[in-house]
N, C-alpha and C positions, 0 to 999 in steps of 0.2 A: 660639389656646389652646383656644377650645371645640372647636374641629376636631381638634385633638392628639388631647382626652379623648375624643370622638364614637369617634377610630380605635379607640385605644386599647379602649375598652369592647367594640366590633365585635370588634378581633381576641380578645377575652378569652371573648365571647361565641363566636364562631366556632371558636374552638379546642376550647372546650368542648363543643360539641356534633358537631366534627367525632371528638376523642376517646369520646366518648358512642355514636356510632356504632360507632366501630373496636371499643370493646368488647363492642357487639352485634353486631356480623360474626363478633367470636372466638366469641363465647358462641355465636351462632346455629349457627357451623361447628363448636363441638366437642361432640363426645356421647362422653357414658360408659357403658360397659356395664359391669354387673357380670360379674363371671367367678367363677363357679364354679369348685370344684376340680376336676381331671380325678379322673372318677369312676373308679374302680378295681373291677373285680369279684373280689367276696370269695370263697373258694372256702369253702362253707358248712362244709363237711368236717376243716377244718385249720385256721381262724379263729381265735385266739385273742379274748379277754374286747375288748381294745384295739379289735381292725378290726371286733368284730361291732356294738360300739356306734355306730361310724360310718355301720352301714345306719337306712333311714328307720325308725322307727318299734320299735327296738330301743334300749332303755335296758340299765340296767347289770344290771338284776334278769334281762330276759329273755335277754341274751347269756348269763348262768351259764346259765339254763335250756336253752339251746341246747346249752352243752358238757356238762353232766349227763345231758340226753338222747342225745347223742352217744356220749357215756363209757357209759351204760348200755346200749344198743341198737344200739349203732354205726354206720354210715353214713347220710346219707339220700341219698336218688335222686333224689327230685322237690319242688317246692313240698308234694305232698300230703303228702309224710311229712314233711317240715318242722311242717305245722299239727300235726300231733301232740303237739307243744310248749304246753307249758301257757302260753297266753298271746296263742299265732302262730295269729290266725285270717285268714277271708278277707281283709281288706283290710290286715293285716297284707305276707298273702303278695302280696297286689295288687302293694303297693308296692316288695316285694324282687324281682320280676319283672324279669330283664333286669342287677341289679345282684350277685345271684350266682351261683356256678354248683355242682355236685355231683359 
C-alpha cells in the first residue's frame, strides 16, 4: 500500500514538473513582436485633417495649421518650407523626415 502511494505521489510529482517544463520550452520558444502599422507616406500637399494627425508629432491643432498654410500660400517643396508652419519646427520636421513627401 505504502509503495502504491510512494508511486502514485512520484507520478503526480513527475508529471508536474515534466508539464512545468513543456511550458517553459513553449514560453522560452515563443516571442512576440510588436508590429507596427505599415507606415504610409503622407503626401504633405493633398493630406487631409485625418492622415496629417497620424504623422509623429502632429495633433489636430497643427494638421489645420498645415492646410491653412497650404490654402494660403500653396504648395510646399521641402521640410524648410514645411517649418513655416506656425508650430512645425526643427524637431518637428526631424521627425516627418522620411514619413512624407511634396
Amino acid at each position: 500500500m505504502m509503495q502504491t502511494i510512494l508511486l502514485v505521489v512520484t507520478l503526480i510529482i513527475g508529471v508536474g514538473i515534466s508539464t512545468n517544463s513543456a511550458a517553459q520550452e513553449v514560453k522560452d520558444t515563443e516571442s512576440f513582436h510588436l508590429v507596427e502599422p505599415a507606415s504610409q507616406i503622407i503626401d504633405i500637399n493633398s493630406a487631409n485633417i485625418e492622415q496629417l494627425i497620424t504623422l509623429p508629432g502632429v495633433g489636430a491643432k497643427k494638421a489645420q495649421a498645415i492646410i491653412d498654410f497650404r490654402e494660403k500660400y500653396g504648395r510646399f517643396d521641402s521640410l524648410d518650407s514645411l517649418q513655416q508652419v506656425k508650430g512645425i519646427g526643427a524637431n518637428i520636421a526631424a521627425k516627418l523626415e522620411g514619413k512624407i513627401r511634396f
